[in-house]
Backbone as a chain_set.jsonl record, in Angstrom:
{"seq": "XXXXXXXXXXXXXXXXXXXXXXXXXXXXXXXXXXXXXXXXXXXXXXXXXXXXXXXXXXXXXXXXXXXXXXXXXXXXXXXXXXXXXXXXXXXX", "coords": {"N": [[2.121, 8.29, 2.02], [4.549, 9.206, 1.094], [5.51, 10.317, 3.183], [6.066, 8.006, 4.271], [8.339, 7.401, 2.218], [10.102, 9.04, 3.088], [10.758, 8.653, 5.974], [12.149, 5.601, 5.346], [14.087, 6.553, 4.138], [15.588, 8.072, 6.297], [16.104, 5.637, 7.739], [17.591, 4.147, 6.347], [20.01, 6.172, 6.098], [20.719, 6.222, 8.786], [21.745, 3.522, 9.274], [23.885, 3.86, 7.454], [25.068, 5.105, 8.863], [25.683, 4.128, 11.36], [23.755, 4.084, 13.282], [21.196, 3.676, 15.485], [18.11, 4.54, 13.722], [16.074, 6.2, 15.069], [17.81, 7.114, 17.11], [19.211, 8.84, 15.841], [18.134, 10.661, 14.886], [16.89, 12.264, 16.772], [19.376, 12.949, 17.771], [20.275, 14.212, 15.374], [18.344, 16.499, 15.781], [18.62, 17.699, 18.062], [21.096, 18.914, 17.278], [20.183, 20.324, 15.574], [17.955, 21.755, 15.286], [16.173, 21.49, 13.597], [13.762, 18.457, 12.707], [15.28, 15.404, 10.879], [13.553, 14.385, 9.082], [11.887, 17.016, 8.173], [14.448, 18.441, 7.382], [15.098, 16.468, 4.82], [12.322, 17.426, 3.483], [12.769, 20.267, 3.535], [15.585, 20.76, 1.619], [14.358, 19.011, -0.965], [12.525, 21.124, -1.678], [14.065, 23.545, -1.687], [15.514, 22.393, -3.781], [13.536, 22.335, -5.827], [13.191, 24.846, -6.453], [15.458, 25.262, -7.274], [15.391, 24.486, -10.149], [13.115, 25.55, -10.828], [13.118, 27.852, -11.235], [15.848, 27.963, -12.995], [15.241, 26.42, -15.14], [13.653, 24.499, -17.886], [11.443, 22.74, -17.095], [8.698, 20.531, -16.919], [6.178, 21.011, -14.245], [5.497, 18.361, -13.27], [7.613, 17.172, -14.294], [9.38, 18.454, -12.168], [8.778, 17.524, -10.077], [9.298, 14.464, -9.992], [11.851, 14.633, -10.272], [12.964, 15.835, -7.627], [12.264, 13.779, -5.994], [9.402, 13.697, -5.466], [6.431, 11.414, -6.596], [4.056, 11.299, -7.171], [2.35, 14.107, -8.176], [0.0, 16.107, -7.8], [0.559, 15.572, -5.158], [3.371, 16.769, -4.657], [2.264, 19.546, -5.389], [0.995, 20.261, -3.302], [2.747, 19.911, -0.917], [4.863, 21.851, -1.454], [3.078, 24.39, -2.133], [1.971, 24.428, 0.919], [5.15, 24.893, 2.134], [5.387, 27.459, 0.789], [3.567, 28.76, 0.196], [2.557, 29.172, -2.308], [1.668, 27.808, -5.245], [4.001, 25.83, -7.203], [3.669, 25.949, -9.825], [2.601, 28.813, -9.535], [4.718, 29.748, -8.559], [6.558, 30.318, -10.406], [5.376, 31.309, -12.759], [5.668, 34.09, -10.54]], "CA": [[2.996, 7.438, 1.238], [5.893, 10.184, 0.837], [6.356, 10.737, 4.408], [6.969, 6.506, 4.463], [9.732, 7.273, 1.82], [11.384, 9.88, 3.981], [11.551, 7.472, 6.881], [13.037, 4.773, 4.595], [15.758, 7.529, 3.771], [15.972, 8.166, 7.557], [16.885, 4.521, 8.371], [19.266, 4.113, 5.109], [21.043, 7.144, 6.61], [21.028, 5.73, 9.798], [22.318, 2.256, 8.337], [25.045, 3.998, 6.822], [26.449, 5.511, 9.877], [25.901, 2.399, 12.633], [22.933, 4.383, 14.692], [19.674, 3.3, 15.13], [17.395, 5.471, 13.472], [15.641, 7.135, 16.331], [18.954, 7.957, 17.926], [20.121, 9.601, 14.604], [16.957, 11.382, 14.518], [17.09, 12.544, 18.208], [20.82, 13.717, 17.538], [20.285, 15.608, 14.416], [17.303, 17.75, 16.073], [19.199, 18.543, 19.709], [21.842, 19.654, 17.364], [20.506, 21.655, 14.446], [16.742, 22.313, 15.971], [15.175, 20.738, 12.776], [14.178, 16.953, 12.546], [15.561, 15.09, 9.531], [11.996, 14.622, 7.44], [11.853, 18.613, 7.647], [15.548, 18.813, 6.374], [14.671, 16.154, 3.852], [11.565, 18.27, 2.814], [13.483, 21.501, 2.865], [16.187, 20.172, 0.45], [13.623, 18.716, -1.48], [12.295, 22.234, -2.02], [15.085, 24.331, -2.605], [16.399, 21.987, -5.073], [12.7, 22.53, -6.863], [12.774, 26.407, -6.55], [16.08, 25.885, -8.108], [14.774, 23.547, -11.002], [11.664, 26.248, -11.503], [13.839, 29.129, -11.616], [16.295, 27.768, -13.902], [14.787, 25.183, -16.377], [11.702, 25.06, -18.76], [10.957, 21.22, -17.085], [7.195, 20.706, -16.156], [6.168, 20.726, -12.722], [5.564, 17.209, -12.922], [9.576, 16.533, -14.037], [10.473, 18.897, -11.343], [8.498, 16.633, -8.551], [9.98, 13.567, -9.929], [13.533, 15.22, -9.752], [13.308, 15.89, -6.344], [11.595, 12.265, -5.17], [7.772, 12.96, -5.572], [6.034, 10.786, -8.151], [2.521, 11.643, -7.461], [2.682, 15.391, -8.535], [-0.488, 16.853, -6.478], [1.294, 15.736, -3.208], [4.206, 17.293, -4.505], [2.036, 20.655, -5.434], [0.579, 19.904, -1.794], [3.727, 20.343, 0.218], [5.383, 23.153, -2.131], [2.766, 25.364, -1.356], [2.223, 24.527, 2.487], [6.069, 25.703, 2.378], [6.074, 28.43, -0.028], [2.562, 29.659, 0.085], [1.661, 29.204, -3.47], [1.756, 26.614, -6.204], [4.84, 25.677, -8.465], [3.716, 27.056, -11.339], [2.706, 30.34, -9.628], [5.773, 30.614, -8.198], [7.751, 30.238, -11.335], [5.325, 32.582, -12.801], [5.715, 35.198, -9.875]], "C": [[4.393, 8.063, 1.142], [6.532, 10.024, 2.011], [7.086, 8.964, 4.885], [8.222, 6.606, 3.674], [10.281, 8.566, 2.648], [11.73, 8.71, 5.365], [12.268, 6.458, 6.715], [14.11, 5.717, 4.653], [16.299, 7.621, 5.219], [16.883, 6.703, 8.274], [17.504, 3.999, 7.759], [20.373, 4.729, 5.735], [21.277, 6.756, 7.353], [21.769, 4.505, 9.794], [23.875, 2.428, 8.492], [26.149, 4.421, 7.802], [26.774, 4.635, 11.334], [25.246, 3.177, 13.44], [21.516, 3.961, 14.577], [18.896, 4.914, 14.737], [16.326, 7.181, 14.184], [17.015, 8.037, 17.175], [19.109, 9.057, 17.183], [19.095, 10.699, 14.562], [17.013, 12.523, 15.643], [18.534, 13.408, 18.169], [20.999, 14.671, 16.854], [19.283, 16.902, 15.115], [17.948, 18.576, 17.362], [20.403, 19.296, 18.493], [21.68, 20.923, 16.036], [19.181, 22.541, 14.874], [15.516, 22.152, 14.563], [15.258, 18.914, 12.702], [14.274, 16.465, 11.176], [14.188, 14.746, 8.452], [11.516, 16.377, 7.65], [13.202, 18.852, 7.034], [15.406, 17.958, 4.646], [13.382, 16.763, 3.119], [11.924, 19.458, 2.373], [14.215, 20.854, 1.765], [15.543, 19.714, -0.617], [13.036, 20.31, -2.423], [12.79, 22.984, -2.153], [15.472, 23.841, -3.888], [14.747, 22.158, -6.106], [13.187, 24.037, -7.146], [13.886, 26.312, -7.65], [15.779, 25.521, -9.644], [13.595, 24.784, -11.651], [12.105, 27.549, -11.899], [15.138, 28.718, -12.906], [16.341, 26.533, -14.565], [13.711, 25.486, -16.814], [11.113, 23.608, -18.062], [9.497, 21.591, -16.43], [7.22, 20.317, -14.592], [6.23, 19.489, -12.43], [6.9, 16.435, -12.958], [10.357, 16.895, -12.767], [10.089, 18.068, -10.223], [9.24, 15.621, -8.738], [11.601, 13.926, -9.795], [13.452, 15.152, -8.309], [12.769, 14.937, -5.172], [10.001, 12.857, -5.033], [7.418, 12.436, -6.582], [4.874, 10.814, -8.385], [2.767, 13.098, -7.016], [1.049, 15.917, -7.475], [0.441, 16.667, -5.174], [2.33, 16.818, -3.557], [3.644, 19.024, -5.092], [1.378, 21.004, -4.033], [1.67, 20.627, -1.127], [4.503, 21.686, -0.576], [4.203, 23.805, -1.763], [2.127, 25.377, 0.333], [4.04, 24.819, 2.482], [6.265, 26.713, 1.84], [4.861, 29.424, -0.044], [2.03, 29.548, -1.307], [2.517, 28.137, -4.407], [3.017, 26.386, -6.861], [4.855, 26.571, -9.616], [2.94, 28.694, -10.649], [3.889, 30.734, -9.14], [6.623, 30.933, -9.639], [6.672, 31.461, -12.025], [5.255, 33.723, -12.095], [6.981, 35.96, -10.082]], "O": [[5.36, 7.301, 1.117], [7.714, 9.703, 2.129], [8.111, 8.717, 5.52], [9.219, 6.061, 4.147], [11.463, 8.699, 2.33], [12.792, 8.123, 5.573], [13.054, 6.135, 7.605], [15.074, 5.451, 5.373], [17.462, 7.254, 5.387], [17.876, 6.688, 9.001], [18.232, 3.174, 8.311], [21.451, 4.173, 5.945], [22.485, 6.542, 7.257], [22.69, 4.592, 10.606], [24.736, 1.796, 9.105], [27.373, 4.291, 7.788], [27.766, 4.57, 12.061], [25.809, 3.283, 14.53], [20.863, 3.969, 13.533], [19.063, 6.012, 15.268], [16.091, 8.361, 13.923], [17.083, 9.177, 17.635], [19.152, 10.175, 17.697], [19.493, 11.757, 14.075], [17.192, 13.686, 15.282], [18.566, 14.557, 18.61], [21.567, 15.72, 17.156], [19.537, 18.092, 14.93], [17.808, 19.777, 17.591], [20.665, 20.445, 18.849], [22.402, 21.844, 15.655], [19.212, 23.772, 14.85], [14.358, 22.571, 14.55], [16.275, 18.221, 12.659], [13.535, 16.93, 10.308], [14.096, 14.928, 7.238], [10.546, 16.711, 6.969], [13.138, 19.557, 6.026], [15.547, 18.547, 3.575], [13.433, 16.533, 1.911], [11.655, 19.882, 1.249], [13.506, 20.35, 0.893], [16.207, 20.008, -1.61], [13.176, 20.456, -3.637], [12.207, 23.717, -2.951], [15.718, 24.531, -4.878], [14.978, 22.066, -7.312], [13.592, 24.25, -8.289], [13.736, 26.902, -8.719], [15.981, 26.461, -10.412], [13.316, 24.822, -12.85], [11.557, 28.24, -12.759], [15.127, 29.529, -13.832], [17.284, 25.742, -14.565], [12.922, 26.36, -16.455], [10.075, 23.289, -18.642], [9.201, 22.544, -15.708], [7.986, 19.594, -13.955], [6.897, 19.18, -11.443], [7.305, 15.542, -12.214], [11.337, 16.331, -12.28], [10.949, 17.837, -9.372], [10.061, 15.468, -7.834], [12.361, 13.259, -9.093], [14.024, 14.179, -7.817], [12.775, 15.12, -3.955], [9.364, 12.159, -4.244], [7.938, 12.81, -7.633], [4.401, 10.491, -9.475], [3.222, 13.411, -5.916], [1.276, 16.041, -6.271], [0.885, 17.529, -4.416], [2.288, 17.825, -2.85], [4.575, 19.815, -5.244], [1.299, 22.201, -3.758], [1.557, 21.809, -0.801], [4.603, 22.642, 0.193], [4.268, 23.832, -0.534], [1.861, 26.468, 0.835], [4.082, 25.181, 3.658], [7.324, 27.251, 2.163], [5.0, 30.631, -0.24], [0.858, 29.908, -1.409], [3.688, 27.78, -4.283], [3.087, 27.489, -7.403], [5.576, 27.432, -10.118], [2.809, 29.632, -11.435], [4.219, 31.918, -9.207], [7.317, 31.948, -9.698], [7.075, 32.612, -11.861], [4.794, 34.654, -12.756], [7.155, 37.034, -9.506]]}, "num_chains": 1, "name": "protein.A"}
C-alpha cells in the first residue's frame, strides 16, 4: 500500500516537470545511482531519525510525520534500514 503512495509521488513529480514518469525515474537513477522510491524512503527516514532524536512525539506521530499511517509498516521499513526498531533506536 505505501510503496503505491511512493509511485503516486513519483508521477506527481513527474507531472510537475513535463516527463513521463518512467523517464524521470530512469534519469534520476543513471544520474545519482539511487531510484526515486529509495530516495523517497531515505528522506523519509532521516527526517524520522531526526524527529526521534529531537522530540518526545510517539513513534506512531513520527510515522505519520513522515507519510506512514499504518505504524508497523512504518516500524517495518525503519528497521530493514537502520537495523533496529524506532523506539530502540531513540533509546540507543
Amino acid at each position: 500500500m505505501q510503496e503505491a503512495k511512493d509511485d503516486k509521488k513519483c508521477v506527481r513529480l513527474a507531472g510537475e516537470v513535463h516527463l513521463h514518469p518512467v523517464y524521470l525515474s530512469k534519469m534520476y537513477k543513471q544520474s545519482t545511482g539511487e531510484g526515486i522510491s529509495d530516495y523517497i524512503i531515505r528522506s523519509r527516514m532521516e527526517r524520522a531519525v531526526h524527529l526521534l532524536k529531537h522530540t518526545a512525539m510517539k513513534i506512531y506521530e513520527v510515522g505519520q510525520e513522515v507519510g506512514y499511517n499504518n505504524t508497523p509498516y512504518f516500524i517495518q521499513v525503519f528497521r530493514k534500514h537502520y537495523g533496529l526498531t524506532p523506539q530502540d533506536f531513540r533509546n540507543g
